[in-house]
PQR file with spaces between the fields and no chain letter, atoms N, CA, C, O and H, PARSE charges and radii, in Angstrom:
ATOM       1  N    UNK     1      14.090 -147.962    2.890 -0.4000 1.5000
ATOM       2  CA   UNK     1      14.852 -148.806    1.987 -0.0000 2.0000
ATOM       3  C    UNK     1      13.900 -149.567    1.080  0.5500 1.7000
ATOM       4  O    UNK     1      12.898 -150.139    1.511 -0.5500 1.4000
ATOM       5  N    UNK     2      14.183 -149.552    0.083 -0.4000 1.5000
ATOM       6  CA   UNK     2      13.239 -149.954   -1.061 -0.0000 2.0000
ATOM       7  C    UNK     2      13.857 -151.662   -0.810  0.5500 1.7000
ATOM       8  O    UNK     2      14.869 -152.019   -0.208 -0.5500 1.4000
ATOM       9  H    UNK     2      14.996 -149.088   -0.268  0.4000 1.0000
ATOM      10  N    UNK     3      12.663 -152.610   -1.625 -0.4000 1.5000
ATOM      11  CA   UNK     3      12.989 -154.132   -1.823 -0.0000 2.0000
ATOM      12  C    UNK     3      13.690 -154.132   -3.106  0.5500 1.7000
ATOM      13  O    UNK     3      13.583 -153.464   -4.134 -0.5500 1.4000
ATOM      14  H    UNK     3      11.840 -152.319   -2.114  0.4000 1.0000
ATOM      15  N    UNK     4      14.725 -155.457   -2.576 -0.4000 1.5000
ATOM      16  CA   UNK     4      15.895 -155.715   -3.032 -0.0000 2.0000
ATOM      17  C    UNK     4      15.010 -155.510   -5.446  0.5500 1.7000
ATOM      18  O    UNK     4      15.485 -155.090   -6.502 -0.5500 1.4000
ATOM      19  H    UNK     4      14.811 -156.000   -1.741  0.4000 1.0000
ATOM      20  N    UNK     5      13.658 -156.129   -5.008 -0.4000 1.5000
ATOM      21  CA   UNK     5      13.423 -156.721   -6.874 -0.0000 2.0000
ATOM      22  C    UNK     5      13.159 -155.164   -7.502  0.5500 1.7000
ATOM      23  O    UNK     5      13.202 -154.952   -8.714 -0.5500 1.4000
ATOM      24  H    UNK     5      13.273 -156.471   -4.151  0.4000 1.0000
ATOM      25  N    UNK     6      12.893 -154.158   -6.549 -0.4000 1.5000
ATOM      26  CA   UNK     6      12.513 -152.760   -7.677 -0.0000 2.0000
ATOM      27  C    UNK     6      13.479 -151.683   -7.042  0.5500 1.7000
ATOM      28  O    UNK     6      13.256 -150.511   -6.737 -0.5500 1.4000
ATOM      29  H    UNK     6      12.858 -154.330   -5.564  0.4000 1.0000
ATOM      30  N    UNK     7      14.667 -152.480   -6.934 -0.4000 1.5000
ATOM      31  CA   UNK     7      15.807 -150.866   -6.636 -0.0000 2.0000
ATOM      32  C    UNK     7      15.835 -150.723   -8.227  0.5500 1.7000
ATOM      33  O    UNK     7      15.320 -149.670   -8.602 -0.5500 1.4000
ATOM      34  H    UNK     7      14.848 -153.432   -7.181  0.4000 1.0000
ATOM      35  N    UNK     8      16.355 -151.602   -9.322 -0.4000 1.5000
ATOM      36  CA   UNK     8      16.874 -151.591  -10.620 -0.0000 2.0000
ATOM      37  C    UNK     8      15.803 -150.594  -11.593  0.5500 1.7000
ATOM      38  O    UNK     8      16.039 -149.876  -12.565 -0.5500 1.4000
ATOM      39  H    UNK     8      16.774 -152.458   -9.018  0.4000 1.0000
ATOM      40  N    UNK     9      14.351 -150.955  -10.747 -0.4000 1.5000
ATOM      41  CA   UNK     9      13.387 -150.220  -11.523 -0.0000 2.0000
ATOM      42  C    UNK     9      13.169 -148.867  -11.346  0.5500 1.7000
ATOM      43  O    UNK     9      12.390 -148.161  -11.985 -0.5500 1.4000
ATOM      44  H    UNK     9      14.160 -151.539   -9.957  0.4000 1.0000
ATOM      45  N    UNK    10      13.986 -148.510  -10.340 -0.4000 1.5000
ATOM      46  CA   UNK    10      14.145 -147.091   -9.985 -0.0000 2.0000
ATOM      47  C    UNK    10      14.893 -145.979  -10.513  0.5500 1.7000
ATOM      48  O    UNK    10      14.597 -144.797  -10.688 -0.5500 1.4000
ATOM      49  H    UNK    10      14.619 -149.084   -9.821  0.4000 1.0000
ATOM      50  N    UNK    11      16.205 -146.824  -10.778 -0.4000 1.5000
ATOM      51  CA   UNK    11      17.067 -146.073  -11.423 -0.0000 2.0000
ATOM      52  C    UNK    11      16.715 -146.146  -13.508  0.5500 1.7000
ATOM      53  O    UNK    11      17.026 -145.268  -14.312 -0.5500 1.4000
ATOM      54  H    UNK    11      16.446 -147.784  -10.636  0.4000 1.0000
ATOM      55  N    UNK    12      16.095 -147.323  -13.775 -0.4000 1.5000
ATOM      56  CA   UNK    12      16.147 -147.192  -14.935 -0.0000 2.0000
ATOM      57  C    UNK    12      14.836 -146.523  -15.362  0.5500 1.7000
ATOM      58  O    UNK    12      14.729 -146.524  -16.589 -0.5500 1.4000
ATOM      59  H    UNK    12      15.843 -148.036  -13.121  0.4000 1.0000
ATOM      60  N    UNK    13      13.645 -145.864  -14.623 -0.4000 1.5000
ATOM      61  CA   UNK    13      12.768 -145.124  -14.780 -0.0000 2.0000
ATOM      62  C    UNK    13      13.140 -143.515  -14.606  0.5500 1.7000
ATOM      63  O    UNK    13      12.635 -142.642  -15.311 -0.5500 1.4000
ATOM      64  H    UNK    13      13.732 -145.864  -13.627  0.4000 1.0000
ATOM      65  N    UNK    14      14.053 -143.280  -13.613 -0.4000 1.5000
ATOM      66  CA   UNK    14      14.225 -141.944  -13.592 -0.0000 2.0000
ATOM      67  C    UNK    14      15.411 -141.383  -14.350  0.5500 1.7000
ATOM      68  O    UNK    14      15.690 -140.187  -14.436 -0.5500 1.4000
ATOM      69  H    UNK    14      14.463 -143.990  -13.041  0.4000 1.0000
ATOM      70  N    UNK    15      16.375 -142.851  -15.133 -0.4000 1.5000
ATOM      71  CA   UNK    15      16.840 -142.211  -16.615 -0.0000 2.0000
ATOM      72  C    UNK    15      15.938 -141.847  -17.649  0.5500 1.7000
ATOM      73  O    UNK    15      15.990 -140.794  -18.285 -0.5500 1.4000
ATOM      74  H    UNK    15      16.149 -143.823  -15.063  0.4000 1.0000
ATOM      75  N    UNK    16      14.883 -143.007  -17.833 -0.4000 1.5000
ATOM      76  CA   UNK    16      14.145 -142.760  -19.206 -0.0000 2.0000
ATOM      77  C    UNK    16      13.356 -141.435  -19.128  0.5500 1.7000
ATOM      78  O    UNK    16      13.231 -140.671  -20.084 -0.5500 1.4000
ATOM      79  H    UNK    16      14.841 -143.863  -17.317  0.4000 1.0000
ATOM      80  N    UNK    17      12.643 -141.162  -17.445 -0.4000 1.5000
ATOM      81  CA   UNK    17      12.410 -139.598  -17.140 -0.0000 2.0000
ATOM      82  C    UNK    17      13.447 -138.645  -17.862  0.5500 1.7000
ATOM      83  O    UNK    17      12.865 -137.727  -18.441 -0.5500 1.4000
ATOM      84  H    UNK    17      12.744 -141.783  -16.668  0.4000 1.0000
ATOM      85  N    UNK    18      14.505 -138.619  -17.958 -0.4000 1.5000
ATOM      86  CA   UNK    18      15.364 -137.911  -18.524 -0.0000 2.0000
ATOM      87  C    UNK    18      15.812 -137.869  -19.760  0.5500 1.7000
ATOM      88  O    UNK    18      16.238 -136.819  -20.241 -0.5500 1.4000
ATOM      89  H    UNK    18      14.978 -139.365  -17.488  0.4000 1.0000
ATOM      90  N    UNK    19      15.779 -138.813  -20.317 -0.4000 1.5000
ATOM      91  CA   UNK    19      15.555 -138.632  -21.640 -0.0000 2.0000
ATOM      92  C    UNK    19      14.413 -138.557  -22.350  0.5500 1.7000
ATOM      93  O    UNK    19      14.382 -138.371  -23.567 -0.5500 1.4000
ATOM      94  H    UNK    19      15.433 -139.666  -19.926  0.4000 1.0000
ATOM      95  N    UNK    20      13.214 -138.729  -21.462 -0.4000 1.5000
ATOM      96  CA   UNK    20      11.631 -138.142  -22.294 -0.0000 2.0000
ATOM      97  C    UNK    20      12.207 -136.311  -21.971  0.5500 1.7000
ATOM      98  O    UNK    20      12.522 -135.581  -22.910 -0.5500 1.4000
ATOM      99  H    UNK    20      13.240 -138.880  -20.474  0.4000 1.0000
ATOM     100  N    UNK    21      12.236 -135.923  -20.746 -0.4000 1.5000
ATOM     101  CA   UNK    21      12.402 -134.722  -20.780 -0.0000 2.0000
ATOM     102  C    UNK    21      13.093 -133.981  -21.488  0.5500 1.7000
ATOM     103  O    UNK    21      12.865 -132.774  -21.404 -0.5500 1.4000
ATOM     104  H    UNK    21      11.981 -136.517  -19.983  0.4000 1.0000
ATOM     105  N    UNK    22      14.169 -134.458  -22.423 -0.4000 1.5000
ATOM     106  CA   UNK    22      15.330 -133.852  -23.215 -0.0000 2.0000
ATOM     107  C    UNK    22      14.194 -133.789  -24.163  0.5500 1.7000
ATOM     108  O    UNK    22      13.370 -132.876  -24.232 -0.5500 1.4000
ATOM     109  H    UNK    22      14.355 -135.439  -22.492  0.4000 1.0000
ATOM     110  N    UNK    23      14.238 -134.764  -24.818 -0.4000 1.5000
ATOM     111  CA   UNK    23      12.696 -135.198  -26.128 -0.0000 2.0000
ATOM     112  C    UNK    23      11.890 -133.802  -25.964  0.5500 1.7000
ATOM     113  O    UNK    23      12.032 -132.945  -26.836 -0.5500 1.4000
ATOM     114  H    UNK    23      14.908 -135.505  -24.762  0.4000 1.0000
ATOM     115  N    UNK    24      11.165 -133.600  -25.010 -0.4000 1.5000
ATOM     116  CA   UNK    24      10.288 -133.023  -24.657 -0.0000 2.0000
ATOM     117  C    UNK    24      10.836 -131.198  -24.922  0.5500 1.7000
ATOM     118  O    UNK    24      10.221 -130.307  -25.508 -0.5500 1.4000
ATOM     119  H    UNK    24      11.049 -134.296  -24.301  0.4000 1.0000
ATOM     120  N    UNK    25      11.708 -131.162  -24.481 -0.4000 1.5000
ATOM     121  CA   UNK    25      12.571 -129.915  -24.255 -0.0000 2.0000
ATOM     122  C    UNK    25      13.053 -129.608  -25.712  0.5500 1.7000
ATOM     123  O    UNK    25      13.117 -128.406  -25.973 -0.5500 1.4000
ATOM     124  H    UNK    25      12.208 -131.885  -24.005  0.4000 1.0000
ATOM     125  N    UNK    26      13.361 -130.369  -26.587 -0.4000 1.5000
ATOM     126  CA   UNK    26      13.786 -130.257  -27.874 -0.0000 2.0000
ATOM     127  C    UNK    26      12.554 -130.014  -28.915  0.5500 1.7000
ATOM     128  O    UNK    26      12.706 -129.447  -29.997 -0.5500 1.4000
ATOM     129  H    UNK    26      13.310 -131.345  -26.375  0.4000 1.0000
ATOM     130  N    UNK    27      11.174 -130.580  -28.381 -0.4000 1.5000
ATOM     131  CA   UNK    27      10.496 -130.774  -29.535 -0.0000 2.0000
ATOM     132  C    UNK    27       9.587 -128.948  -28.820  0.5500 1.7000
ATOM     133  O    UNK    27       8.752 -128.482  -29.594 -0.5500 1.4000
ATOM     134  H    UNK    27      11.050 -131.041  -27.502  0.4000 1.0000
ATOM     135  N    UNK    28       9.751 -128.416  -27.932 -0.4000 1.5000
ATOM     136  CA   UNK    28       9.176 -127.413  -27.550 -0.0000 2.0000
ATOM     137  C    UNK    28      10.211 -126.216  -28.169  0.5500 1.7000
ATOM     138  O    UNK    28       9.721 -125.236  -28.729 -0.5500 1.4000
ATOM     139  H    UNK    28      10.429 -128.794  -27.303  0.4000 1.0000
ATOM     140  N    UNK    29      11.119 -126.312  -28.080 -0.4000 1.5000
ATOM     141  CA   UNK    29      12.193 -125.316  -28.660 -0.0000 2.0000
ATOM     142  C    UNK    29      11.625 -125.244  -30.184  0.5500 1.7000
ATOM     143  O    UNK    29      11.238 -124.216  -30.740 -0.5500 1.4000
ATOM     144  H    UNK    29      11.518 -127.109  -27.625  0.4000 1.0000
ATOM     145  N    UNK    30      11.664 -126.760  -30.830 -0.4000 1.5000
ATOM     146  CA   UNK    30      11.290 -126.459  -32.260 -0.0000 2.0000
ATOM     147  C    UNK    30       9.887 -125.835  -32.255  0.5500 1.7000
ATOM     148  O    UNK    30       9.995 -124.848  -32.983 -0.5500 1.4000
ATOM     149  H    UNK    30      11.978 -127.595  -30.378  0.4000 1.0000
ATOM     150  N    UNK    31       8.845 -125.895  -31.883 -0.4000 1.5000
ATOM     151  CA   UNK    31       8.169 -125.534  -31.708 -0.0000 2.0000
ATOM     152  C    UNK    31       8.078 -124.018  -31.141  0.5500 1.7000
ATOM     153  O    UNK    31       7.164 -123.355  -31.632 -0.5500 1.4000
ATOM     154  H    UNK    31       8.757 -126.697  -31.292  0.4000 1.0000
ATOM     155  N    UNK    32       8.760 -123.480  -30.336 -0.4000 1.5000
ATOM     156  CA   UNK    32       8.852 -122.166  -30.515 -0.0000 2.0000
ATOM     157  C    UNK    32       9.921 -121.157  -31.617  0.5500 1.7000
ATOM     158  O    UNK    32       9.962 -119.986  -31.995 -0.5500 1.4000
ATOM     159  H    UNK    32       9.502 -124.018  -29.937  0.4000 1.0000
ATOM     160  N    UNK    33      10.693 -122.408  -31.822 -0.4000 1.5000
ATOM     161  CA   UNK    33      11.489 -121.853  -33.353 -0.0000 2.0000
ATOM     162  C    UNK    33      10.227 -120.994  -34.531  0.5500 1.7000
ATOM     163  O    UNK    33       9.815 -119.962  -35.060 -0.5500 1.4000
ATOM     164  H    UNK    33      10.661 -123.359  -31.514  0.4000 1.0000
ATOM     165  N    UNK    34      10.136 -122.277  -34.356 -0.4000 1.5000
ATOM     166  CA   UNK    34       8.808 -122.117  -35.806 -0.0000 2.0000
ATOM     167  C    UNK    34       7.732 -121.203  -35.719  0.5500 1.7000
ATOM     168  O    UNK    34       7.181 -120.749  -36.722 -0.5500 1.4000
ATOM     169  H    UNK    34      10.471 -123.116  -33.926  0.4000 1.0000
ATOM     170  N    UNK    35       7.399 -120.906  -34.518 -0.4000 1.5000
ATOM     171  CA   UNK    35       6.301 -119.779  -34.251 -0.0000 2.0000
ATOM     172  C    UNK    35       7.490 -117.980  -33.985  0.5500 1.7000
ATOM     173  O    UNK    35       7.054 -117.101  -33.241 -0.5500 1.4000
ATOM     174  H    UNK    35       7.846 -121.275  -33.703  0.4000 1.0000
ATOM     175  N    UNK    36       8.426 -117.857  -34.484 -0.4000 1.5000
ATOM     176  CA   UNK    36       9.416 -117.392  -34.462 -0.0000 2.0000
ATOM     177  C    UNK    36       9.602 -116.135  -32.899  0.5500 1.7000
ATOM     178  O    UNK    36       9.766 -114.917  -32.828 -0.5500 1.4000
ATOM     179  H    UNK    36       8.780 -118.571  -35.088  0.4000 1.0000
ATOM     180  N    UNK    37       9.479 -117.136  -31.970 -0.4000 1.5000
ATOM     181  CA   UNK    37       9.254 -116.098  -30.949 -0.0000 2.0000
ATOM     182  C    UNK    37      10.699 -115.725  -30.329  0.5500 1.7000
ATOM     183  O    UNK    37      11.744 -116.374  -30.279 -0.5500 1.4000
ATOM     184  H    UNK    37       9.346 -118.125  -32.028  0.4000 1.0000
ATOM     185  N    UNK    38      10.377 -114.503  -29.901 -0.4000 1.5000
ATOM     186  CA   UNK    38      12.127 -113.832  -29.656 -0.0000 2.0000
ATOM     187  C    UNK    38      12.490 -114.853  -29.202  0.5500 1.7000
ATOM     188  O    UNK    38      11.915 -115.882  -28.849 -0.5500 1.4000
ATOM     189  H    UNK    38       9.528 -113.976  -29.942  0.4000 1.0000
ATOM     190  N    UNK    39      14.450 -114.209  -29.242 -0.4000 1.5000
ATOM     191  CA   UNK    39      14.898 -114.595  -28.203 -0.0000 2.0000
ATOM     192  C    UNK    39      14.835 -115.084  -26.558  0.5500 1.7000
ATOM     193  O    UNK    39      15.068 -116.196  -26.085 -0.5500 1.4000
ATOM     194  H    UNK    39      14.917 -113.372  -29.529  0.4000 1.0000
ATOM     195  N    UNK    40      14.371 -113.637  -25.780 -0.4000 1.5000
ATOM     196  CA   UNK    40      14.334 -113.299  -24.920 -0.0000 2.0000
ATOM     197  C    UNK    40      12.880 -113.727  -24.425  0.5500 1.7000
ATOM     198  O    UNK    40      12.679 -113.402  -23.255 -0.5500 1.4000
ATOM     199  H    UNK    40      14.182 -112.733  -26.164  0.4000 1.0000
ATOM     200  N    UNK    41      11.799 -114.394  -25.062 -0.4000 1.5000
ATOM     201  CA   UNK    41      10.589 -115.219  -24.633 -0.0000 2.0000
ATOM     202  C    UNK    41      11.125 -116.026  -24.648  0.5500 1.7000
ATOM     203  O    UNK    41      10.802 -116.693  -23.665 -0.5500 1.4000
ATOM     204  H    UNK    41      11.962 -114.658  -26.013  0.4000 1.0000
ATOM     205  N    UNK    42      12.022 -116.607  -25.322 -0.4000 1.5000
ATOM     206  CA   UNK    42      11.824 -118.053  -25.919 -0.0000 2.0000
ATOM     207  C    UNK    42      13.051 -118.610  -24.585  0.5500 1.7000
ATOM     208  O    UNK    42      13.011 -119.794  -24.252 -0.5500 1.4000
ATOM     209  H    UNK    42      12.284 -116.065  -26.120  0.4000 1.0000
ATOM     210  N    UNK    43      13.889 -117.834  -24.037 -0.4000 1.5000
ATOM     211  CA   UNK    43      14.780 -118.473  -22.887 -0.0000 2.0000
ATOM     212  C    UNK    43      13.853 -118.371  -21.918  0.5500 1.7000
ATOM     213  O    UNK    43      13.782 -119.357  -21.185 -0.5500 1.4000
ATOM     214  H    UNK    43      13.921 -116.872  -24.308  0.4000 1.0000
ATOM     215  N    UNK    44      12.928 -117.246  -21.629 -0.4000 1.5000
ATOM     216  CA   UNK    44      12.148 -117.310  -20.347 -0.0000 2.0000
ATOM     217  C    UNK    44      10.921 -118.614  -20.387  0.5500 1.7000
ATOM     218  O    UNK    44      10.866 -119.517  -19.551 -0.5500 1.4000
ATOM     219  H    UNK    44      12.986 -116.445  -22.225  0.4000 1.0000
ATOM     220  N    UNK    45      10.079 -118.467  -21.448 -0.4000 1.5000
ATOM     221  CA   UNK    45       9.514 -119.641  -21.652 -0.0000 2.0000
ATOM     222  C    UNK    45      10.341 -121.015  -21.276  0.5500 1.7000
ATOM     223  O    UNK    45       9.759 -121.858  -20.593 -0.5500 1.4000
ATOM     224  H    UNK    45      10.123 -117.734  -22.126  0.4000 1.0000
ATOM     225  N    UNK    46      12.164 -121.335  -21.866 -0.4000 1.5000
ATOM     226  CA   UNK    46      12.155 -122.565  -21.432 -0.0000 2.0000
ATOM     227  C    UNK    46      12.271 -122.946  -20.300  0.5500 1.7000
ATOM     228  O    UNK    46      11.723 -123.880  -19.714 -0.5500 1.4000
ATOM     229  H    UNK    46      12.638 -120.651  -22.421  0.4000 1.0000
ATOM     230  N    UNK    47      13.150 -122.061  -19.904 -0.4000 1.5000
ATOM     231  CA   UNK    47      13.567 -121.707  -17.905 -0.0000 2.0000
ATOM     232  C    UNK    47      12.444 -122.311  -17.211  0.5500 1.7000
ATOM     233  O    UNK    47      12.388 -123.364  -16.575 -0.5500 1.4000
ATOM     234  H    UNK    47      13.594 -121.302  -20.379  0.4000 1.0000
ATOM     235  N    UNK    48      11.317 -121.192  -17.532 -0.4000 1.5000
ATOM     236  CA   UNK    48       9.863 -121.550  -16.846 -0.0000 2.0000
ATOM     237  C    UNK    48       9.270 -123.112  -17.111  0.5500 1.7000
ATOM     238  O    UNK    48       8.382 -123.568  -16.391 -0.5500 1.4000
ATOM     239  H    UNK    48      11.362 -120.338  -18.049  0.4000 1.0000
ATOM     240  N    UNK    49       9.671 -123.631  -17.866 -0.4000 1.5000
ATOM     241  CA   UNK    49       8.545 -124.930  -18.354 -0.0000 2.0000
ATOM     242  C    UNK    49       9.440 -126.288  -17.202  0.5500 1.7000
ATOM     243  O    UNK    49       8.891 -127.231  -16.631 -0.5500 1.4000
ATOM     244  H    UNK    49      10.393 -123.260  -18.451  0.4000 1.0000
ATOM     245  N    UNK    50      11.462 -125.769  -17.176 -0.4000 1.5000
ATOM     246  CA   UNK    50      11.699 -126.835  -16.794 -0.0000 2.0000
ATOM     247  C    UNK    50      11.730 -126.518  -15.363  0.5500 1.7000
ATOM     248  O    UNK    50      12.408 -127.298  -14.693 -0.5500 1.4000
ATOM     249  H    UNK    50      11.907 -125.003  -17.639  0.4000 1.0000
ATOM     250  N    UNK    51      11.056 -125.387  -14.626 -0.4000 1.5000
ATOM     251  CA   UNK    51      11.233 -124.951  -13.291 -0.0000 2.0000
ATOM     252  C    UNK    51      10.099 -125.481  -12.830  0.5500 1.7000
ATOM     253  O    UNK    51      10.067 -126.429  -12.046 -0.5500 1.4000
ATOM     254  H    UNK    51      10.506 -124.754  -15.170  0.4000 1.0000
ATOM     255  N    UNK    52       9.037 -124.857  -13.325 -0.4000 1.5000
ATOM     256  CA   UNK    52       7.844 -125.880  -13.235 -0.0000 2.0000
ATOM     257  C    UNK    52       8.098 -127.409  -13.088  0.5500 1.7000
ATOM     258  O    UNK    52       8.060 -127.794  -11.919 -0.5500 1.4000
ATOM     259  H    UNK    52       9.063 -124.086  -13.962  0.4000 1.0000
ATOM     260  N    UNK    53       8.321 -128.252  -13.921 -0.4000 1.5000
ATOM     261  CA   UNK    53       8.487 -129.857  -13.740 -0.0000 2.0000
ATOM     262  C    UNK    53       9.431 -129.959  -12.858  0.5500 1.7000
ATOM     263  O    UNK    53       9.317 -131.028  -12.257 -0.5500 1.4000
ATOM     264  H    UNK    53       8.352 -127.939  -14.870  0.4000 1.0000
ATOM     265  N    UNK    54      10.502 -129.205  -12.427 -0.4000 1.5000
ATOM     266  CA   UNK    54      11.312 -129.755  -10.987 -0.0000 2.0000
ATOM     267  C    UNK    54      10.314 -129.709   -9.787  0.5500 1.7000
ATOM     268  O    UNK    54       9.984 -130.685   -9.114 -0.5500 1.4000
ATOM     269  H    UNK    54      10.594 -128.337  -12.915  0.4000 1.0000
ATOM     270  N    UNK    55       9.734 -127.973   -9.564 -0.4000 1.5000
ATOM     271  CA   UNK    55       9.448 -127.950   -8.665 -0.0000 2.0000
ATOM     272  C    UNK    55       8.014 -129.237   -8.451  0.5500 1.7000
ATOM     273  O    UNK    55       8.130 -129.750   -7.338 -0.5500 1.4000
ATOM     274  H    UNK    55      10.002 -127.180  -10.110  0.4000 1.0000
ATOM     275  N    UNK    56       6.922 -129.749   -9.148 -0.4000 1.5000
ATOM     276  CA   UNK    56       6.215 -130.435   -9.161 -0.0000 2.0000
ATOM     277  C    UNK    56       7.295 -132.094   -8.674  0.5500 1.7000
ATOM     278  O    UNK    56       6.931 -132.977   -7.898 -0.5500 1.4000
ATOM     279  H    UNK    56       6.828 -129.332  -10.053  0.4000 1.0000
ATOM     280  N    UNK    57       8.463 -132.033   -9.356 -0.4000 1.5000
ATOM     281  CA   UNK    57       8.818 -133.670   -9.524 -0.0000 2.0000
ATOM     282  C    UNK    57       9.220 -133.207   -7.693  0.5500 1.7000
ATOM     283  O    UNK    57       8.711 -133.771   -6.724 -0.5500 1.4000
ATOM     284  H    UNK    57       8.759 -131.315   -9.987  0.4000 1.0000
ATOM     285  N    UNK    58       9.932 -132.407   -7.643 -0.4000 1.5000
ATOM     286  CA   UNK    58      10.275 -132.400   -5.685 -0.0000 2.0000
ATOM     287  C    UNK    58       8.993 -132.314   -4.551  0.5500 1.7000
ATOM     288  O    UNK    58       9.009 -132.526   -3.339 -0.5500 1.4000
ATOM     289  H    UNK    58      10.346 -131.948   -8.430  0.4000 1.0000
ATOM     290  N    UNK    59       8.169 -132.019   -5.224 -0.4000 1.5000
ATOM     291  CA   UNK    59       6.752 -131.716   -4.013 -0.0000 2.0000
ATOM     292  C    UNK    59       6.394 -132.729   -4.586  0.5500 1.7000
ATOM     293  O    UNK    59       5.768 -131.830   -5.148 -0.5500 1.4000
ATOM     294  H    UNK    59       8.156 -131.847   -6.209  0.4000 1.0000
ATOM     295  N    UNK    60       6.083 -133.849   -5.122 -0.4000 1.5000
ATOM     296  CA   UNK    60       6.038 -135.305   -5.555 -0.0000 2.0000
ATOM     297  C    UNK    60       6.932 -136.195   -4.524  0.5500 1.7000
ATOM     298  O    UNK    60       6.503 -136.996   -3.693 -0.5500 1.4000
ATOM     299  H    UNK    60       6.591 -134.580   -4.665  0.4000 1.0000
ATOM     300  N    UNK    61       8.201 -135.868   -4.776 -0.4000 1.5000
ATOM     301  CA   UNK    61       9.058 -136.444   -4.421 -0.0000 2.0000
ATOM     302  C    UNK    61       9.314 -136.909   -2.943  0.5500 1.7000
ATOM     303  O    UNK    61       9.598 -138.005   -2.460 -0.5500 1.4000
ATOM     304  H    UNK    61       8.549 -135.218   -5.450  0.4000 1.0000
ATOM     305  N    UNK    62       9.014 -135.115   -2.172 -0.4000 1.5000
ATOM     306  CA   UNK    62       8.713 -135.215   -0.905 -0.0000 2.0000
ATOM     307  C    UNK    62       7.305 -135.705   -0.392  0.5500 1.7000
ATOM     308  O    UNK    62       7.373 -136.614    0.435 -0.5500 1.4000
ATOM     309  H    UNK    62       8.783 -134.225   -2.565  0.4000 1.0000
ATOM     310  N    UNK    63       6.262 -135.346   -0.672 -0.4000 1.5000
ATOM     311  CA   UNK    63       5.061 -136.395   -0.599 -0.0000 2.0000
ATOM     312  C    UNK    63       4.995 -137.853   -0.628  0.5500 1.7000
ATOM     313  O    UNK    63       4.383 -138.528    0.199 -0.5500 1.4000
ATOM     314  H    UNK    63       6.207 -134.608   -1.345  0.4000 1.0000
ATOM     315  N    UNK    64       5.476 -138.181   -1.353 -0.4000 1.5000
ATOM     316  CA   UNK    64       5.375 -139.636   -1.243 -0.0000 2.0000
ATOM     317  C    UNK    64       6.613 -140.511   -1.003  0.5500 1.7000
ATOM     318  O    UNK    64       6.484 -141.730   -0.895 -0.5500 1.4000
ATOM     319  H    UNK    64       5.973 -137.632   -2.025  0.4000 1.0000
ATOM     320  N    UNK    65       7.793 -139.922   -0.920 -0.4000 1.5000
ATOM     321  CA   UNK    65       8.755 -140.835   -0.410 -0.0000 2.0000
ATOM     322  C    UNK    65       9.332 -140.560    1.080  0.5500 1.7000
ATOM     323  O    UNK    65       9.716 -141.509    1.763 -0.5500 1.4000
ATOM     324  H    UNK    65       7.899 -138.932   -1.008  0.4000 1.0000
ATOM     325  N    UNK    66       9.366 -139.619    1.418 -0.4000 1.5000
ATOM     326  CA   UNK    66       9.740 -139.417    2.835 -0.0000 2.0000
ATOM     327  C    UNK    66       8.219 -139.160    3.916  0.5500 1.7000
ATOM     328  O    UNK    66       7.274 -138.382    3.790 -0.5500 1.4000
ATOM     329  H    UNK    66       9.055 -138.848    0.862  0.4000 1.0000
ATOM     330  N    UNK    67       8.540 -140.205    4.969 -0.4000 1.5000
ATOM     331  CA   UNK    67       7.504 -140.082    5.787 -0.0000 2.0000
ATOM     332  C    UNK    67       7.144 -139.364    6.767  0.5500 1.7000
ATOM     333  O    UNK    67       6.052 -139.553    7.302 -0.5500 1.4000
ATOM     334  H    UNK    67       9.308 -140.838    5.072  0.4000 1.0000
């Protein structure tokens, strides 16, 4: 159980996580817009970039919060 002064800081960090990641996810799309790469890279590329950052944010996640 987290202390009562940084529950609030918890939840409002792992929104702004989520909206850097949208940011992030949007400015990579344009970015593969513009380098005009297929279709069919350009879904596997994004798949891959946000499979990657889950699986890292959960082996994070489990490391350091459960004992």
């Amino acid at each position: 159980m987290a202390p009562k002064q940084i529950v609030g800081s918890f939840g409002v960090f792992a929104q702004l996580m989520v909206v850097v990641g949208v940011v992030f996810s949007y400015g990579i799309g344009l970015i593969l817009n513009a380098a005009d790469v297929g279709p069919y890279a350009f879904y596997h590329i994004m798949v891959s970039l946000n499979a990657i950052t889950i699986i890292i944010q959960s082996i994070l996640l489990i490391v350091n919060f459960i004992p």
